[in-house]
PLY file of the C-alpha trace (Angstrom):
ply
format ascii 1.0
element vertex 118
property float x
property float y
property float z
element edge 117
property int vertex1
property int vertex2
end_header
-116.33 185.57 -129.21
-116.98 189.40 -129.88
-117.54 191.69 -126.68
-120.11 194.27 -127.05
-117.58 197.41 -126.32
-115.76 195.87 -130.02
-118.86 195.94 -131.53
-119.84 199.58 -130.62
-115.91 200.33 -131.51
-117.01 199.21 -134.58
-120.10 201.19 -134.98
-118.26 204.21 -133.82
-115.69 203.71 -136.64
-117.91 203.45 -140.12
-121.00 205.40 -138.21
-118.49 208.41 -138.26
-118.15 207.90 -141.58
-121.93 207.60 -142.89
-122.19 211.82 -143.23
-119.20 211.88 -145.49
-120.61 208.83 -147.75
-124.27 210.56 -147.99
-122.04 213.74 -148.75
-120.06 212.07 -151.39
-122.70 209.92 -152.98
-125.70 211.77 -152.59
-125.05 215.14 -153.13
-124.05 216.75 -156.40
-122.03 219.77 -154.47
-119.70 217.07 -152.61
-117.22 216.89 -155.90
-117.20 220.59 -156.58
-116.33 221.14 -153.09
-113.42 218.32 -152.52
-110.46 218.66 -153.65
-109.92 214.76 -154.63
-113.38 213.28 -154.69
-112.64 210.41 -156.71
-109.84 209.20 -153.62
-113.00 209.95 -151.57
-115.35 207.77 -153.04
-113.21 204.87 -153.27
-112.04 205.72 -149.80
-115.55 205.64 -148.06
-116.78 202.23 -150.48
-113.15 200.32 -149.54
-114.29 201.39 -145.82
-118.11 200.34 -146.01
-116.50 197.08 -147.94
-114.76 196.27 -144.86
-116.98 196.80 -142.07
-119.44 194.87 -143.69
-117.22 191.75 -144.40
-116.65 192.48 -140.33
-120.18 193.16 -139.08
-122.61 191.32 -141.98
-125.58 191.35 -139.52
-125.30 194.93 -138.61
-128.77 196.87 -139.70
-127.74 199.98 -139.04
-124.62 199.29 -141.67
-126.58 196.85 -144.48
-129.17 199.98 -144.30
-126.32 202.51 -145.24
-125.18 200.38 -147.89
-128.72 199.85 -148.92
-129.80 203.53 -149.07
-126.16 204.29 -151.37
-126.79 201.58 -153.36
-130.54 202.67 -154.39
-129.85 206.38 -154.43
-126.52 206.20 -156.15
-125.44 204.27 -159.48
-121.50 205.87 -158.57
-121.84 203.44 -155.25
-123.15 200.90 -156.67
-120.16 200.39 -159.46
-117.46 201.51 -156.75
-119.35 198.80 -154.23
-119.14 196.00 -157.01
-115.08 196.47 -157.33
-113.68 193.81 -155.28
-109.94 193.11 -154.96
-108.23 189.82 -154.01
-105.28 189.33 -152.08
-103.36 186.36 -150.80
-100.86 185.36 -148.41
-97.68 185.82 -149.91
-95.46 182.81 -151.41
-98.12 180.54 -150.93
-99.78 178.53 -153.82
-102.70 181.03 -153.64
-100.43 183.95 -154.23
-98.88 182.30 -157.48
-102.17 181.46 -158.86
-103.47 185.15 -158.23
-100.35 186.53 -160.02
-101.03 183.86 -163.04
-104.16 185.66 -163.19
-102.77 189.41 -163.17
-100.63 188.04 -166.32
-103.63 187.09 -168.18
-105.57 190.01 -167.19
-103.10 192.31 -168.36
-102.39 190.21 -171.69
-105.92 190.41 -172.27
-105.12 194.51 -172.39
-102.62 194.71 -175.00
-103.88 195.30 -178.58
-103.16 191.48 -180.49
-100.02 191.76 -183.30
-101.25 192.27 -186.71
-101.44 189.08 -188.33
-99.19 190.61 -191.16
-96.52 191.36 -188.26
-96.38 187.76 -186.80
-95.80 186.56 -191.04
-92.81 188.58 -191.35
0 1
1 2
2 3
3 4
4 5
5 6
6 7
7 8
8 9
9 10
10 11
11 12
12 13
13 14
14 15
15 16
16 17
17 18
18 19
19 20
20 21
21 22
22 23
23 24
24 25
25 26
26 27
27 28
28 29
29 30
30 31
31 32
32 33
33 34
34 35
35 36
36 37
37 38
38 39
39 40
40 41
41 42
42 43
43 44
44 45
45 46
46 47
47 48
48 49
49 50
50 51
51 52
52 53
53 54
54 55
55 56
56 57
57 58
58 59
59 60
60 61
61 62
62 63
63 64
64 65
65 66
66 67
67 68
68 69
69 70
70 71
71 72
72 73
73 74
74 75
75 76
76 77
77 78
78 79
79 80
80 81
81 82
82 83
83 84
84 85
85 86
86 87
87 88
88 89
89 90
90 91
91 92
92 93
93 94
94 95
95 96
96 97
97 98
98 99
99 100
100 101
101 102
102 103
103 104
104 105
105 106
106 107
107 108
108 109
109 110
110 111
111 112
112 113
113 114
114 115
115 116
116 117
């Protein structure tokens, strides 16, 4: 059961952050004027990512992510990067690091045929 002081915790938390991702997203000055605004932008998306696996139902949130996501094709693309994690040594974990290896084969330019004959 959820109390409603860790809800407004919540709130408090990405709410504080909703200037900075209007700033980042919405306005063309924001990368001129930070330093690292690509750490930034993944910073405030990995954060919005979060709170809304936490709070799904929260309006206030979904119609943050909603206004980014309409106003901002950089959102949308960082929004749609998911990562996946699993408990370590667990039969989750070794399938997820199967995957890495294919992923990253998949990367590597394939042999010349006339390499693999000789």
């Amino acid at each position: 059961m959820c109390s409603p002081l860790a809800g407004s915790q919540a709130r408090a938390t990405w709410a504080g952050v909703a200037p900075a991702a209007r700033f980042i997203y919405l306005d063309p000055a924001a990368r001129a004027f930070l330093p690292d605004w690509d750490k930034g932008a993944d910073d405030v998306a990995a954060m919005l990512r979060g709170e809304a696996g936490r709070n799904p139902y929260d309006k206030d949130l979904t119609d943050l992510i909603g206004e980014l996501s309409t106003r901002s094709e950089i959102f949308r693309n960082r929004w749609a990067v998911v990562i996946y994690t699993a408990v370590p040594h667990t039969p989750s974990a070794d399938a997820l690091r199967l995957l890495s290896t294919w992923a990253a084969t998949q990367d590597q330019p394939a042999p010349d045929l006339h390499e693999r004959l000789t």
